[in-house]
C-alpha positions as CSV (number, residue, x, y, z in Angstrom):
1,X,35.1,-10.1,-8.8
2,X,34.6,-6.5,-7.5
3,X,32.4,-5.6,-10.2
4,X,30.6,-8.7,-9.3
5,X,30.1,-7.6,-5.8
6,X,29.4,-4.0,-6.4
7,X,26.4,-5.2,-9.0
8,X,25.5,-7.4,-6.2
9,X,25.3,-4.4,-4.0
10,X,23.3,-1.8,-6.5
11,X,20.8,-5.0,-6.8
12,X,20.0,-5.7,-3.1
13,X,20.3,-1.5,-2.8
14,X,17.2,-0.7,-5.6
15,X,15.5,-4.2,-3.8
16,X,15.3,-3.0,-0.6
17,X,14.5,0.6,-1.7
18,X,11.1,-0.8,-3.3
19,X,10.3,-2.6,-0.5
20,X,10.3,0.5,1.6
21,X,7.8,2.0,-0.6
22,X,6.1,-1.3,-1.7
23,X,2.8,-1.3,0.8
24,X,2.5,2.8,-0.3
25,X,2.8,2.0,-3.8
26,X,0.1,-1.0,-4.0
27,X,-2.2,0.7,-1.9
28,X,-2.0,3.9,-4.9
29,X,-2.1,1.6,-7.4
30,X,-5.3,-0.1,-6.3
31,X,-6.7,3.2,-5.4
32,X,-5.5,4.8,-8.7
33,X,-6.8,2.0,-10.9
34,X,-10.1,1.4,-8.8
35,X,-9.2,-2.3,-7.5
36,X,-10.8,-3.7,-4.8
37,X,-8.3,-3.5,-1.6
38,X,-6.7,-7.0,-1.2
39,X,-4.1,-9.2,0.6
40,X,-4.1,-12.0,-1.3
41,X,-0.7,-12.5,-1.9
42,X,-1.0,-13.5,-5.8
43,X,-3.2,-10.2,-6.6
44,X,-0.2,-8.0,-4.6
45,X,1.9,-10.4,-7.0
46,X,0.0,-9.1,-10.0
47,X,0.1,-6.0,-8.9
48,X,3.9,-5.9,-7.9
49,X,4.7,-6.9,-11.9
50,X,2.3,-4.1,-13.4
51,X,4.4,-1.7,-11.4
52,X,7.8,-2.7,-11.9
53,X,6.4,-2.9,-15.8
54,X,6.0,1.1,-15.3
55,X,9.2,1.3,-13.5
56,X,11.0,0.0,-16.4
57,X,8.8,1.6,-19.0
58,X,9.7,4.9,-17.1
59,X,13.2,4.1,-17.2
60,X,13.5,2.8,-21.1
61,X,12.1,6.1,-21.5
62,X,14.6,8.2,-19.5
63,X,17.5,6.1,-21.4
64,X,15.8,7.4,-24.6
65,X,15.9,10.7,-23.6
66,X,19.1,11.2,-21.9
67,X,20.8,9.9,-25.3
68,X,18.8,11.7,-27.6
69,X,19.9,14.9,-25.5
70,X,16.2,15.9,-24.2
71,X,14.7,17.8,-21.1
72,X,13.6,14.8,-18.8
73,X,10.8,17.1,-18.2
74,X,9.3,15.5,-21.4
75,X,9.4,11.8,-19.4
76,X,7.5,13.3,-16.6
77,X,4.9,15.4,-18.9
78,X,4.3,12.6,-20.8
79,X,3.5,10.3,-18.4
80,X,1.0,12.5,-16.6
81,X,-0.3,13.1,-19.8
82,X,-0.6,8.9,-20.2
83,X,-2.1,8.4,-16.7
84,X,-4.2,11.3,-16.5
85,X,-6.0,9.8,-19.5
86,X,-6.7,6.6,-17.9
87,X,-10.6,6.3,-17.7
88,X,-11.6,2.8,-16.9
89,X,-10.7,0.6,-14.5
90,X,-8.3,-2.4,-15.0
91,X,-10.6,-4.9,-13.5
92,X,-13.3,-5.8,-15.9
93,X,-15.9,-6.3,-12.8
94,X,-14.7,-3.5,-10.6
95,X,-17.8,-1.6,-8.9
96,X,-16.0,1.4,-9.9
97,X,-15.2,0.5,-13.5
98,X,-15.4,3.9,-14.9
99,X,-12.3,5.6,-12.9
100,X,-12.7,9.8,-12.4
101,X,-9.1,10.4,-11.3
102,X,-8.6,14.2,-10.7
103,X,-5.1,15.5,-11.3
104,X,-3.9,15.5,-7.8
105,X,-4.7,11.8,-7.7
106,X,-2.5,11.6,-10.5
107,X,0.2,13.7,-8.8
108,X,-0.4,11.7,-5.9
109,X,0.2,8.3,-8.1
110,X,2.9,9.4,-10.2
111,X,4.9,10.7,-6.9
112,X,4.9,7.6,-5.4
113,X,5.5,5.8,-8.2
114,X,8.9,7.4,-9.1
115,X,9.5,7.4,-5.6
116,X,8.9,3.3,-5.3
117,X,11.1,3.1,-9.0
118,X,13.8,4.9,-6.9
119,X,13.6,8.0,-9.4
120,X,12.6,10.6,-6.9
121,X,15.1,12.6,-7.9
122,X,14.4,13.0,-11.5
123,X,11.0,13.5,-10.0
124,X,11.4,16.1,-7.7
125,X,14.1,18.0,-10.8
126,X,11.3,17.8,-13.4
127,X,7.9,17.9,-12.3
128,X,7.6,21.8,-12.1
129,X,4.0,22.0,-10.8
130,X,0.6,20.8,-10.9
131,X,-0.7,23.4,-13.0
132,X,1.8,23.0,-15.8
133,X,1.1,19.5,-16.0
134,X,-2.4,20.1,-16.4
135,X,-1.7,23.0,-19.4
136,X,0.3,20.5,-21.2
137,X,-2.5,17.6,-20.8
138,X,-5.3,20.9,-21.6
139,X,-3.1,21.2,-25.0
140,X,-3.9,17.4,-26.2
141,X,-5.8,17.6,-29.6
């Protein structure tokens, strides 16, 4: 029963966490991906389930890494490296289909993000700097 209640807890903990940081994190998302600004509540919906797909993407990743002994740094490097390569836009008939993302919009994306997945921390611990982000995605063949 108290292992019950203190899962409970964590749940209605990480759900009320993202909803702190939900409005942010749609608003970067359709900015980041070039979507038109809406409030229709099934395209925040849609938009909701793409980022907890990258919340849990970031976190499968983390798991790998933590057992496989590894410098989270590597999570954090390669997903800049993943978004900062993002050229077109998600929607098909977006005005601005063809997305020019500089890295501080990236920055500015993948901050909130790990903020909104409540993984500010590993954030904050890893990220280093802009600059070394930017080497690291420079040093892609």
């Amino acid at each position: 029963m108290k292992k019950y209640f203190l899962f409970l807890l964590l749940i209605s903990f990480c759900a009320s966490y993202q909803t702190e940081y939900e409005e942010d994190m749609i608003y970067q998302h359709q900015k980041f991906y070039g979507l038109e600004f809406s409030e229709d509540p099934a395209d925040l919906s849609s938009i909701i389930i793409l980022i907890k797909t990258e919340c849990k993407n970031i976190t499968d990743l983390i798991e790998v890494y933590n057992k496989e002994g590894l410098d989270l740094e590597g999570v954090i490097d390669l997903n800049y490296k993943e978004l900062r390569s993002i050229s077109k836009s998600r929607d098909e008939k977006a005005e601005k289909r063809n997305l020019s993302n500089t890295p501080n919009d990236v920055e500015q994306y993948i901050m909130t993000l790990y903020k909104y997945c409540n993984l500010e921390d590993i954030f904050l611990d890893n990220w280093i700097s802009l600059s070394k982000r930017e080497d690291s995605y420079n040093d892609l063949p």
